[in-house]
The first five atom37 places (N, CA, C, CB, O) and aatype in JSON, in Angstrom:
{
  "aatype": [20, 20, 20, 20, 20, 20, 20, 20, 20, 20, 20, 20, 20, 20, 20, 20, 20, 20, 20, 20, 20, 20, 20, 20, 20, 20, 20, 20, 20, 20, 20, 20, 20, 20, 20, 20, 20, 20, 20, 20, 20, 20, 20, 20, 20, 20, 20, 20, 20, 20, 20, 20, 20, 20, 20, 20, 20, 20, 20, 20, 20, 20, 20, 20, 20, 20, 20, 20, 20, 20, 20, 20, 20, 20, 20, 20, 20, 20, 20, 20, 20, 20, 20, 20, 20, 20, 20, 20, 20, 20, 20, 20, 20, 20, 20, 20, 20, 20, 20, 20, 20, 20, 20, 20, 20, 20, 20, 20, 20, 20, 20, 20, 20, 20, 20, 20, 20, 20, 20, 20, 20, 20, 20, 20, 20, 20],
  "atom_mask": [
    [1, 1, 1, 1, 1],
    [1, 1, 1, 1, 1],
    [1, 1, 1, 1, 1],
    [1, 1, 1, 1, 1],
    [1, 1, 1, 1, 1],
    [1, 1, 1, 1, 1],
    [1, 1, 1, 1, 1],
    [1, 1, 1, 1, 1],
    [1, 1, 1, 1, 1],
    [1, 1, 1, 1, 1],
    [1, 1, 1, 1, 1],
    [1, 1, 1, 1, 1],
    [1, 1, 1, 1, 1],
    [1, 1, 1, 1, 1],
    [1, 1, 1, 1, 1],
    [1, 1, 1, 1, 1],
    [1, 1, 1, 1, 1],
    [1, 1, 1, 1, 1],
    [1, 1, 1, 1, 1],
    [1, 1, 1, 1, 1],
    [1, 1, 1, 1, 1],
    [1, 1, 1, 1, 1],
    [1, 1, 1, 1, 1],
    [1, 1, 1, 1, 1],
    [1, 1, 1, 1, 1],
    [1, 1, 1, 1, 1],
    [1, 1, 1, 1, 1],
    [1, 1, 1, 1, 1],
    [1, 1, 1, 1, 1],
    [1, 1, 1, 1, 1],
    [1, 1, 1, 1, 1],
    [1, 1, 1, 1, 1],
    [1, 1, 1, 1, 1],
    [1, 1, 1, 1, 1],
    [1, 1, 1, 1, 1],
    [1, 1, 1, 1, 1],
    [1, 1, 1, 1, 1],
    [1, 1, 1, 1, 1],
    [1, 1, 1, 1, 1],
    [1, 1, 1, 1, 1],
    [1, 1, 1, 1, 1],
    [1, 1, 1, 1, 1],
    [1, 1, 1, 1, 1],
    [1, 1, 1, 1, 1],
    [1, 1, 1, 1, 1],
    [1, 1, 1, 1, 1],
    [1, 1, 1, 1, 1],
    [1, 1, 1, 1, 1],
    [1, 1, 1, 1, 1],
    [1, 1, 1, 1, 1],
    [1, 1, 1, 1, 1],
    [1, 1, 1, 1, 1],
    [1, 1, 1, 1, 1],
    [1, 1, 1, 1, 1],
    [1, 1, 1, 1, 1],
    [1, 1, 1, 1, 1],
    [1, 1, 1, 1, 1],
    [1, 1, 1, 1, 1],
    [1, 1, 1, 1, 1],
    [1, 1, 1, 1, 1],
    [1, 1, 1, 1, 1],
    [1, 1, 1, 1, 1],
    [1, 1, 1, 1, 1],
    [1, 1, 1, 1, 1],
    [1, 1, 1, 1, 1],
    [1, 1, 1, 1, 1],
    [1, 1, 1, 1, 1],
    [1, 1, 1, 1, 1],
    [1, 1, 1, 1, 1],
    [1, 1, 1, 1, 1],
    [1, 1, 1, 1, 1],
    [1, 1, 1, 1, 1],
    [1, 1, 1, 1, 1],
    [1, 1, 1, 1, 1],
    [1, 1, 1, 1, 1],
    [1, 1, 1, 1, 1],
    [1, 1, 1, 1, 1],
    [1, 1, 1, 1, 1],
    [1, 1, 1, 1, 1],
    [1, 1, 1, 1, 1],
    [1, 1, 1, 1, 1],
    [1, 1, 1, 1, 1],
    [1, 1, 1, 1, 1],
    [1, 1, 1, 1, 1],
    [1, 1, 1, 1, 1],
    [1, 1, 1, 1, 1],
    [1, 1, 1, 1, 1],
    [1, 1, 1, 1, 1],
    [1, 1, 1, 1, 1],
    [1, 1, 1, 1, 1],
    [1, 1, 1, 1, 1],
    [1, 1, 1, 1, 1],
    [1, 1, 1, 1, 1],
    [1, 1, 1, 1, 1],
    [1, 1, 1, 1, 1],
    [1, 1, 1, 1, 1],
    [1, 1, 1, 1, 1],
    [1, 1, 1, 1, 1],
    [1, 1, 1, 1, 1],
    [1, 1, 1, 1, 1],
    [1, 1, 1, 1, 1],
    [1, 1, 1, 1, 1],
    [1, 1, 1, 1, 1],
    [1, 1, 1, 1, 1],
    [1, 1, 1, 1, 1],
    [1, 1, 1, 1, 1],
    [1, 1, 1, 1, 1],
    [1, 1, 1, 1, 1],
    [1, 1, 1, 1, 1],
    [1, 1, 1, 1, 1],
    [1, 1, 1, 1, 1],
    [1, 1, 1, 1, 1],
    [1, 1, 1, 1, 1],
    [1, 1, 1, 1, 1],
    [1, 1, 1, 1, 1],
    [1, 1, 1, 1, 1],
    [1, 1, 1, 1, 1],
    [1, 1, 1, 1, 1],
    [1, 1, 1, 1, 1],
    [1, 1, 1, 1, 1],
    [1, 1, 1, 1, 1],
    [1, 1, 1, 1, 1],
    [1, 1, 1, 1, 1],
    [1, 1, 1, 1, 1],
    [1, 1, 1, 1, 1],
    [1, 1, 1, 1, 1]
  ],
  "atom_positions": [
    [[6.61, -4.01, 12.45], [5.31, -3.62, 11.92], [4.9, -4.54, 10.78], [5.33, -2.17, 11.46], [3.74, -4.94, 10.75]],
    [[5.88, -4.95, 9.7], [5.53, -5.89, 9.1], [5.14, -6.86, 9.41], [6.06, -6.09, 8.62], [4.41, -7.38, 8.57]],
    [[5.35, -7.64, 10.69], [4.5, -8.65, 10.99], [3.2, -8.37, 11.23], [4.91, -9.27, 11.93], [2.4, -9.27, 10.99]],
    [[2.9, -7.6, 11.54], [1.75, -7.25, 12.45], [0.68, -6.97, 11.06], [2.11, -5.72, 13.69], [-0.53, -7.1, 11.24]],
    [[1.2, -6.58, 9.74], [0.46, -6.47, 8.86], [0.67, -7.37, 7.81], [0.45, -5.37, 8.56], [0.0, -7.32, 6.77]],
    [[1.45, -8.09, 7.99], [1.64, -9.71, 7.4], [0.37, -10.82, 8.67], [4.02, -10.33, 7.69], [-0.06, -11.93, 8.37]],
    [[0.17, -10.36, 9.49], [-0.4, -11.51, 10.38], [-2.0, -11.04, 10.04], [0.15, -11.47, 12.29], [-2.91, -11.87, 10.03]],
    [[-2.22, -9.57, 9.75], [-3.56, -9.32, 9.86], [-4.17, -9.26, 8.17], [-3.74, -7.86, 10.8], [-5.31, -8.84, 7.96]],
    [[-3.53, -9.58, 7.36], [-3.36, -9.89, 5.91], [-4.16, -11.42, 5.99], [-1.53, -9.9, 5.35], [-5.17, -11.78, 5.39]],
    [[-3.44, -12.06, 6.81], [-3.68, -13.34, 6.94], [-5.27, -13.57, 7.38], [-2.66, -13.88, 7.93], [-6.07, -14.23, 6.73]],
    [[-5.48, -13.04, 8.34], [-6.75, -13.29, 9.0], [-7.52, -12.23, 8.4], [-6.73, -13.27, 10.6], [-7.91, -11.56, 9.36]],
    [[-8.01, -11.64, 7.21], [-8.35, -10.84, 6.49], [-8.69, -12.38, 5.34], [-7.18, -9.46, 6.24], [-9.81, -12.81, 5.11]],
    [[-7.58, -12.87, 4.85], [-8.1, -13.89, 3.85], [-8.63, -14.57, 4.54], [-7.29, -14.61, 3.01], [-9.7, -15.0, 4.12]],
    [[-8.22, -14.97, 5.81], [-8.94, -16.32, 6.6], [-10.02, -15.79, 6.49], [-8.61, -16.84, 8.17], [-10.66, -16.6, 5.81]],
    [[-11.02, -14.51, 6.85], [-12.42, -14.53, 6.68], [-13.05, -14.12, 5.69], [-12.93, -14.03, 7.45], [-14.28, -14.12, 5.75]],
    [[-12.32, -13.62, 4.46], [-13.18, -13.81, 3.01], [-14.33, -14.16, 2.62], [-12.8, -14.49, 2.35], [-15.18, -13.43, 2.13]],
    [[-14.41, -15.68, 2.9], [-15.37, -16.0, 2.59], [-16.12, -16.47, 3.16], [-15.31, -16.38, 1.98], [-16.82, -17.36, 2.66]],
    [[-16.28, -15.97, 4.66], [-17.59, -16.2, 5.71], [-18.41, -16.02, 5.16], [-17.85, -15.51, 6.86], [-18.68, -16.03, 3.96]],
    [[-19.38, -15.65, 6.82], [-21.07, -15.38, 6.38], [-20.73, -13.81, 7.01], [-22.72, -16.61, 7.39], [-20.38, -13.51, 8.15]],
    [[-20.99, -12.93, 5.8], [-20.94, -11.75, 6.03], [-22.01, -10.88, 7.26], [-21.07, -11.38, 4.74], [-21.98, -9.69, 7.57]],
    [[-22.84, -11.91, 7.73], [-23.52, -11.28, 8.56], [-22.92, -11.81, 10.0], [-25.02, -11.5, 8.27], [-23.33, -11.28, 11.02]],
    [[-22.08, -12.71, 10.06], [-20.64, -12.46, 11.64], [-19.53, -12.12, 11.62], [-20.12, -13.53, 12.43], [-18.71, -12.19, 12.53]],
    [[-19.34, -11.52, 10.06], [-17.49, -10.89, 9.99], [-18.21, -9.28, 9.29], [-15.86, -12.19, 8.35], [-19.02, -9.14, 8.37]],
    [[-17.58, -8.35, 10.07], [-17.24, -7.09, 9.27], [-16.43, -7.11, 8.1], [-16.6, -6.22, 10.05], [-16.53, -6.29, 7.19]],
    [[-15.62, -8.1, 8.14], [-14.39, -7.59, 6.84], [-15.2, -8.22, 6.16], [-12.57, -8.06, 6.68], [-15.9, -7.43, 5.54]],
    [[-15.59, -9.69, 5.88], [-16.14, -10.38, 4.71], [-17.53, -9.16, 4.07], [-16.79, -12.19, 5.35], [-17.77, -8.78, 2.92]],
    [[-18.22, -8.82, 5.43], [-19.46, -7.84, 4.89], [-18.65, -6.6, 4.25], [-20.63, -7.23, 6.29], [-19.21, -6.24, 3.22]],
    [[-17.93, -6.13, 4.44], [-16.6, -4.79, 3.57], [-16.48, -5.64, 2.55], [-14.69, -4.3, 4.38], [-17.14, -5.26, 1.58]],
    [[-15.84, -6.74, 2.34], [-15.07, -7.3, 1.1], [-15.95, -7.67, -0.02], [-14.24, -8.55, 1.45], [-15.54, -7.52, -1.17]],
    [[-17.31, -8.22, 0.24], [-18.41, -8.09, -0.23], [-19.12, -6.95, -0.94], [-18.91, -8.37, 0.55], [-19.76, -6.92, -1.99]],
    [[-18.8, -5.95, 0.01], [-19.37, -4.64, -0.39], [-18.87, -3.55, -1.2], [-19.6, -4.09, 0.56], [-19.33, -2.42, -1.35]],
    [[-17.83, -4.12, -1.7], [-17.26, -3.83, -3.81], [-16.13, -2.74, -3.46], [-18.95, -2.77, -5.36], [-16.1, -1.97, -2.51]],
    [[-15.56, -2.84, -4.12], [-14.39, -1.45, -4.26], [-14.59, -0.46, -3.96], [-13.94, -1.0, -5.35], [-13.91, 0.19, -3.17]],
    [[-15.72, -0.06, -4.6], [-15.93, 1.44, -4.2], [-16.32, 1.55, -2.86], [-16.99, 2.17, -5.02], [-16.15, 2.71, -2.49]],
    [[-16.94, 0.56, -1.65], [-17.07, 1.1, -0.62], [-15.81, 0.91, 0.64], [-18.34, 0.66, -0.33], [-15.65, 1.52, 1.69]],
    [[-14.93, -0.34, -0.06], [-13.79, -0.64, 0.46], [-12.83, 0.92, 0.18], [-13.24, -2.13, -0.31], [-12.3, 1.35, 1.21]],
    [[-12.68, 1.49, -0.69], [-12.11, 2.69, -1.18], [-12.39, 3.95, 0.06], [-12.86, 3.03, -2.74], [-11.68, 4.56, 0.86]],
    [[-14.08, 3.91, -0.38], [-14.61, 4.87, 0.7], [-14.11, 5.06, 2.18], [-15.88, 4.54, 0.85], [-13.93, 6.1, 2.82]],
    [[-13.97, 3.94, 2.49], [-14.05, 3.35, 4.09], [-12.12, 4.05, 4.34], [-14.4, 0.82, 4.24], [-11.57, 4.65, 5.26]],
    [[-11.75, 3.64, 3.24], [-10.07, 3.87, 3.26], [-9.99, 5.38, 3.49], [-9.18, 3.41, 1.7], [-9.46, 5.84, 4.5]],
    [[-10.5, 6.11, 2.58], [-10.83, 7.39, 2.18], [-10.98, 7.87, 3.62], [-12.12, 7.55, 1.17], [-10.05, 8.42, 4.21]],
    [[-12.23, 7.64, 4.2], [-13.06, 8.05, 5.63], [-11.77, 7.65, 6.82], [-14.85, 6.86, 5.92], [-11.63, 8.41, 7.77]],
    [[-10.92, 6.5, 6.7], [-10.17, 6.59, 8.01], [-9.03, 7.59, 7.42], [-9.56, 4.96, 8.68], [-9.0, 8.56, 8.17]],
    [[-8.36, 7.7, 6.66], [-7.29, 8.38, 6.16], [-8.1, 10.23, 6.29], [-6.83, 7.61, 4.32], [-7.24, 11.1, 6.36]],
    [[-8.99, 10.54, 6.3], [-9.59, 11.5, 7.06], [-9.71, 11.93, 7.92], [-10.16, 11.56, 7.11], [-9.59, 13.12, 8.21]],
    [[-10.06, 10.82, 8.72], [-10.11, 11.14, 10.27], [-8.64, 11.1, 11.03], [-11.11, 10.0, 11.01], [-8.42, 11.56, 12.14]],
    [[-7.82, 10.53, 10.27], [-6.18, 10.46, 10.81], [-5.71, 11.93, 10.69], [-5.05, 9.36, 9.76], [-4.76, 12.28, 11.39]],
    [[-6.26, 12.75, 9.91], [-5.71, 13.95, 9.47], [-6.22, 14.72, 10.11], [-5.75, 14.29, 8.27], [-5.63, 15.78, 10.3]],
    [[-7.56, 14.49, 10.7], [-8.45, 15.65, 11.89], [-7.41, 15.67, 12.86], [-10.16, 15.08, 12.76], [-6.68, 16.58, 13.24]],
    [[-7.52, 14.07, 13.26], [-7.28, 14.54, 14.48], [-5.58, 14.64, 14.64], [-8.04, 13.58, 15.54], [-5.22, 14.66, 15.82]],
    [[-4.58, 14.69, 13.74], [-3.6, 14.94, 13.86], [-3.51, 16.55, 13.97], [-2.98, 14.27, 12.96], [-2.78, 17.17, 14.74]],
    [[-4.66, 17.22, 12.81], [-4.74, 18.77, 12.86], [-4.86, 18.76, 14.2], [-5.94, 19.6, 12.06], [-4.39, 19.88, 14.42]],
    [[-5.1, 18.39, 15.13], [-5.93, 18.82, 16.6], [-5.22, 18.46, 17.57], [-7.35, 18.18, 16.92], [-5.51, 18.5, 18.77]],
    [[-3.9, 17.96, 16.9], [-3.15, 17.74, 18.22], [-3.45, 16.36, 19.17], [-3.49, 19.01, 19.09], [-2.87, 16.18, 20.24]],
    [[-4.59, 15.29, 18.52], [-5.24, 14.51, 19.51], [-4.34, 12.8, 19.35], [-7.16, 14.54, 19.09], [-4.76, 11.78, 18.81]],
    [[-3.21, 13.01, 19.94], [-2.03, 11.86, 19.56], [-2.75, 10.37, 19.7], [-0.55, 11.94, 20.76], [-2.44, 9.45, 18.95]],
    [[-3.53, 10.28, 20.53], [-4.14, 8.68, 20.88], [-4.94, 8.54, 19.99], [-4.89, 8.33, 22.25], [-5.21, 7.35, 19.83]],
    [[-5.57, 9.34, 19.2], [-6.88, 9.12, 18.29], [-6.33, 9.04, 17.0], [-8.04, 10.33, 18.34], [-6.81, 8.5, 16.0]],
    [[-5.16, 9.68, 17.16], [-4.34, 9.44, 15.42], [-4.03, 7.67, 15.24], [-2.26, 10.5, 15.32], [-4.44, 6.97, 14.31]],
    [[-3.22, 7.22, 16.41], [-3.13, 5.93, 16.32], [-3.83, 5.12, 16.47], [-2.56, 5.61, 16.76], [-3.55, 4.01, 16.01]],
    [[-5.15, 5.37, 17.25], [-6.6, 4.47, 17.18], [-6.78, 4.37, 15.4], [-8.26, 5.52, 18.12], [-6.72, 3.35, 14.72]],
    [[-7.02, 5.91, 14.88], [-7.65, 5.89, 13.48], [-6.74, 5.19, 12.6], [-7.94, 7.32, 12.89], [-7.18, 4.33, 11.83]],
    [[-5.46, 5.5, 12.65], [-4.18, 4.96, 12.18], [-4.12, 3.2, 11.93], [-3.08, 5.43, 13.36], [-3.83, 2.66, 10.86]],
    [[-4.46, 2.51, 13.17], [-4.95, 1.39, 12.93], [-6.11, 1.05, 12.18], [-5.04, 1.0, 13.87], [-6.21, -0.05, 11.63]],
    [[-7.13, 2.07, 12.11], [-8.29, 1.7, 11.5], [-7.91, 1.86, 9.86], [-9.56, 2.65, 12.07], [-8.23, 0.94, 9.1]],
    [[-7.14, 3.22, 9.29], [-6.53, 3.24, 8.07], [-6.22, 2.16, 7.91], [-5.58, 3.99, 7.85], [-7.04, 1.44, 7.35]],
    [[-4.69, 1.47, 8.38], [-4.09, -0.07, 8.11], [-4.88, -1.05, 7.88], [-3.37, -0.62, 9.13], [-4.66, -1.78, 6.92]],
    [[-6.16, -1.29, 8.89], [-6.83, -2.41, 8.39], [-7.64, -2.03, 6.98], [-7.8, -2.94, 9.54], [-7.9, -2.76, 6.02]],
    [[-7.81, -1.23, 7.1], [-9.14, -1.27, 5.93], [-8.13, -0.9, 4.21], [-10.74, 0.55, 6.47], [-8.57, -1.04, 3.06]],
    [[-7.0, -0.5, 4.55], [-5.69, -0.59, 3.24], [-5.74, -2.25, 3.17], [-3.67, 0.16, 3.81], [-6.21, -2.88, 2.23]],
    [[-5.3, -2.69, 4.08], [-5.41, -4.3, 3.77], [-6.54, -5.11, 3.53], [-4.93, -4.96, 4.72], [-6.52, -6.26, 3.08]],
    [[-7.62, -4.39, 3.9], [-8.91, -5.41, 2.82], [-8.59, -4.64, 1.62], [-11.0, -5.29, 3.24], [-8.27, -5.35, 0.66]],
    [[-8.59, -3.51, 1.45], [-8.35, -3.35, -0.31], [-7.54, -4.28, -1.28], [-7.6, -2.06, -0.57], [-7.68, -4.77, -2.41]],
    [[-6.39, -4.26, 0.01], [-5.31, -5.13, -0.91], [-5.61, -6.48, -1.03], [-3.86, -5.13, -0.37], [-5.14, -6.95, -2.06]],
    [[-6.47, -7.58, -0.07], [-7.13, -8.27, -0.41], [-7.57, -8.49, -1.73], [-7.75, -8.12, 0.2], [-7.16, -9.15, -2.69]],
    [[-8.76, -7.57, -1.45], [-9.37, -7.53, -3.05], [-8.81, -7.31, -4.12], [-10.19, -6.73, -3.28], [-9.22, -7.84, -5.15]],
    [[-8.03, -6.7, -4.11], [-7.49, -6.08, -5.29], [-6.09, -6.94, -5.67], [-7.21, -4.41, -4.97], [-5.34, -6.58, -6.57]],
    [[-5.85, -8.09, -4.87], [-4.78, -9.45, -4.99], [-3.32, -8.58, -4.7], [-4.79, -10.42, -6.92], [-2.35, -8.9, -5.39]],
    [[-3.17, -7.62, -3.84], [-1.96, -7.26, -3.36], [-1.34, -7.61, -2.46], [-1.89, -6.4, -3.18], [-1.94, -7.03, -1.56]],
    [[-0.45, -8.22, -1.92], [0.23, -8.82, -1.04], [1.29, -7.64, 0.1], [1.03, -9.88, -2.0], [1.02, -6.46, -0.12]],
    [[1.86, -7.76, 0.67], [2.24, -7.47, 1.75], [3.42, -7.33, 1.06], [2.02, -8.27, 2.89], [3.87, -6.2, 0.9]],
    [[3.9, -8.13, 0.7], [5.27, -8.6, 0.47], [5.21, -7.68, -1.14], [5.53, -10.66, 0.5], [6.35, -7.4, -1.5]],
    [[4.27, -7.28, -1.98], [4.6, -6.96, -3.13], [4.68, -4.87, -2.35], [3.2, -7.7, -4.59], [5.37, -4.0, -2.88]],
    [[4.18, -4.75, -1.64], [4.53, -3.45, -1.18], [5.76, -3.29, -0.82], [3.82, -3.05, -0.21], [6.4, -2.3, -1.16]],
    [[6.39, -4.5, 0.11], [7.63, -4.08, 0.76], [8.45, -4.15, -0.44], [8.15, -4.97, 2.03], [8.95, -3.04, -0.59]],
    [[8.84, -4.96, -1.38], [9.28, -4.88, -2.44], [9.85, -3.81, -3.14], [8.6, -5.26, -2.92], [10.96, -3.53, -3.6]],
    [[8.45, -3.16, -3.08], [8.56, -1.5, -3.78], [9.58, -0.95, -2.87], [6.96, -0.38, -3.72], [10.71, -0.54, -3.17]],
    [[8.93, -1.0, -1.52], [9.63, 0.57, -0.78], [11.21, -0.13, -1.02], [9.08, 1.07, 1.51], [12.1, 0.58, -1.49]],
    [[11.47, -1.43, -0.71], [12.74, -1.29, -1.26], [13.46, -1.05, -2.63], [13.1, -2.14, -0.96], [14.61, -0.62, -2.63]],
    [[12.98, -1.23, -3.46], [13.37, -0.8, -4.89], [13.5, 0.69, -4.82], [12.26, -1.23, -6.04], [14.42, 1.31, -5.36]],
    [[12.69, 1.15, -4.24], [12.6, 2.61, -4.11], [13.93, 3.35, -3.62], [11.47, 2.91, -3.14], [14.54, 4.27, -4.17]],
    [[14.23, 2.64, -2.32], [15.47, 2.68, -0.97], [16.18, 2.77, -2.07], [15.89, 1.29, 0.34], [16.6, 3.84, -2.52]],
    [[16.4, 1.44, -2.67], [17.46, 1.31, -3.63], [17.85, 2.27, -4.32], [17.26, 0.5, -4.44], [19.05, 2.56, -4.29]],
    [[16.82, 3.11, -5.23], [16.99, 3.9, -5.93], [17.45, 5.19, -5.85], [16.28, 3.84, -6.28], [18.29, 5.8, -6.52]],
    [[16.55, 5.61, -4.62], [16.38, 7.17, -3.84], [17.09, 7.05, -2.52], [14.63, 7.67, -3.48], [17.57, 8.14, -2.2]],
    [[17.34, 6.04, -1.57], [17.57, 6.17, 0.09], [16.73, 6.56, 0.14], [18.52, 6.85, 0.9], [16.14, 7.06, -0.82]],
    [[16.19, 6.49, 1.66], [15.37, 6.58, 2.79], [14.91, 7.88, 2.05], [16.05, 6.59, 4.41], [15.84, 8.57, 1.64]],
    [[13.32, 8.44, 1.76], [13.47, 10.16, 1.45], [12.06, 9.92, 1.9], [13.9, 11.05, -0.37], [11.19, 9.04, 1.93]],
    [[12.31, 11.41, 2.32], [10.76, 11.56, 2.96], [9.48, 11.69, 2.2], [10.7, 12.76, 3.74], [8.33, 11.51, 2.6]],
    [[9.97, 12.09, 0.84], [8.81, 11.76, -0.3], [9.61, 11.7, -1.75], [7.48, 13.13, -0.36], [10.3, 12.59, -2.25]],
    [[9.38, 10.61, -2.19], [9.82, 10.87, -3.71], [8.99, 11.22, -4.5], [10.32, 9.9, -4.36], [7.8, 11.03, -4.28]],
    [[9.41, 11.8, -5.59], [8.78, 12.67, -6.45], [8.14, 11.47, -7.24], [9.77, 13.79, -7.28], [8.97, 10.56, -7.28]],
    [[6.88, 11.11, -7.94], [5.91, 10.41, -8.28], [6.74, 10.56, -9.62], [4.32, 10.84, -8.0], [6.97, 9.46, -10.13]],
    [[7.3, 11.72, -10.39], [7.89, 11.71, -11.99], [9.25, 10.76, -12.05], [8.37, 13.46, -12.56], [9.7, 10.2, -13.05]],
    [[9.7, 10.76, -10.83], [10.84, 9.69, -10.79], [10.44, 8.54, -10.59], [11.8, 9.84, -9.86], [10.99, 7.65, -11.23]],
    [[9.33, 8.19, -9.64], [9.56, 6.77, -9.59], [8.68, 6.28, -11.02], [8.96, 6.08, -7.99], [8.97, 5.22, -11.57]],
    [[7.73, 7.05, -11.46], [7.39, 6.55, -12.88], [8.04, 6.35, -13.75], [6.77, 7.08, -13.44], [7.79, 5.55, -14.65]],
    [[8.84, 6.93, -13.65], [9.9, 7.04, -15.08], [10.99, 5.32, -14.91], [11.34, 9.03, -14.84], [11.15, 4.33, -15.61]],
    [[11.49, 5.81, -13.59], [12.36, 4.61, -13.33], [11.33, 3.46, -13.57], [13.06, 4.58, -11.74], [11.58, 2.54, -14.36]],
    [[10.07, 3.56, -12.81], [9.39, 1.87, -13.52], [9.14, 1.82, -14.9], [7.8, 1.38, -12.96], [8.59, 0.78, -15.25]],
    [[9.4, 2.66, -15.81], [9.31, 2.63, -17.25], [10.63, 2.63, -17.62], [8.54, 3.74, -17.89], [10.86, 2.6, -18.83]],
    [[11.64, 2.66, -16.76], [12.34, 2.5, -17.79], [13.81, 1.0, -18.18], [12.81, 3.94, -17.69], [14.4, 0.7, -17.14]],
    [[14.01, 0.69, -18.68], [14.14, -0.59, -19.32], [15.54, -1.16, -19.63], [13.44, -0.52, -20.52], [15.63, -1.08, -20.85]],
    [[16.38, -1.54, -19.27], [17.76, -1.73, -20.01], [17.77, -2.89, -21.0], [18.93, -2.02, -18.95], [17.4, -4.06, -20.9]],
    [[18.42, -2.05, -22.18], [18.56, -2.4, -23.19], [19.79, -2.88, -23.17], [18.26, -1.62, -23.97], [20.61, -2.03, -22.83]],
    [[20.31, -4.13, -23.46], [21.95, -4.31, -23.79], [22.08, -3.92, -25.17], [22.58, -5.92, -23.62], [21.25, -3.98, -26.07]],
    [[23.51, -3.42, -25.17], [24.33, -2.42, -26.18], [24.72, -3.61, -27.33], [25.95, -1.52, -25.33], [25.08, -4.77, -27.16]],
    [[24.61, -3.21, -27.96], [25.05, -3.98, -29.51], [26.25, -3.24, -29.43], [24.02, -3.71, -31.15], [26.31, -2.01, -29.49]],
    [[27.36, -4.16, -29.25], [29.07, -3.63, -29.33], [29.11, -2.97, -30.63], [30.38, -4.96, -29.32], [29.71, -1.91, -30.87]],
    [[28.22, -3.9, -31.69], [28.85, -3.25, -33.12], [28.35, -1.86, -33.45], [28.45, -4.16, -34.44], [29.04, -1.11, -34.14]],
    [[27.15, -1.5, -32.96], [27.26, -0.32, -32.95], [27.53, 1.14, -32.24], [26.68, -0.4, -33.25], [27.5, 2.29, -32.67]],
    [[27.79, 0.58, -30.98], [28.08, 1.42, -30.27], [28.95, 2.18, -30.89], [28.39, 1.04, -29.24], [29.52, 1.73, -31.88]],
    [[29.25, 3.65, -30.36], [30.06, 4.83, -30.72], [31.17, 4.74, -29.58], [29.16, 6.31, -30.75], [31.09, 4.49, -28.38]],
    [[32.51, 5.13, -30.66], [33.89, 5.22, -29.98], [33.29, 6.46, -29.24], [35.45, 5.45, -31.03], [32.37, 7.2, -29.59]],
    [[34.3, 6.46, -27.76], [34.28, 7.62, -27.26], [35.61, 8.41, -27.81], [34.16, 7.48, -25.76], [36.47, 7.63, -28.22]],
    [[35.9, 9.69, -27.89], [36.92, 10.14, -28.02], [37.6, 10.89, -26.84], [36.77, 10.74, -29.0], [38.71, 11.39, -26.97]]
  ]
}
């Protein structure tokens, strides 16, 4: 799957900077955050109808439509492919495979910082 959204990443920048009146994405990428957001918003909606409904082919039609339109965001917004996978592995690392991590952990862990120990003051253990 990563290729498939590493390849369409690609051809997402390749049309950037067309003529927005023969590319949909350049006319989206053009058309500012907030409607790139929207559009994300609206397929991530319709993935959830029709999953309520039992309608398996239309989840993965919309499903694709979610993916693309996450990746013009990330476009715009200078996110890479590779800086997502990153995460989920840091994450792996942290948690294993979990079906949701708790948002207070992974905040905390990205805040938090190792400090090396000053021998001289460290405390004897007893």
């Amino acid at each position: 799957m990563t290729d498939s959204v590493a390849r369409l990443y690609e051809a997402v920048i390749a049309v950037r900077d067309t003529d927005p009146a023969k590319s949909r994405t350049a006319r989206l990428l053009r058309a500012g955050r907030a409607k790139m957001a929207k559009k994300l918003a609206e397929e991530a909606v319709e993935v959830v109808i029709d999953a309520m409904h039992g309608q398996t082919e239309a989840v993965v039609r919309e499903s694709a439509d979610l993916l693309y339109n996450l990746v013009v965001l990330w476009v715009h917004a200078g996110v890479r492919p590779e800086d997502v996978w990153a995460e989920m592995k840091r994450r792996e690392r942290m948690f294993g495979i979990a079906e949701k991590v708790p948002k207070d952990l992974v905040q905390s862990a990205a805040r938090r910082r190792v400090v090396p120990l000053d021998a001289s003051r460290a405390r004897k253990r007893r």
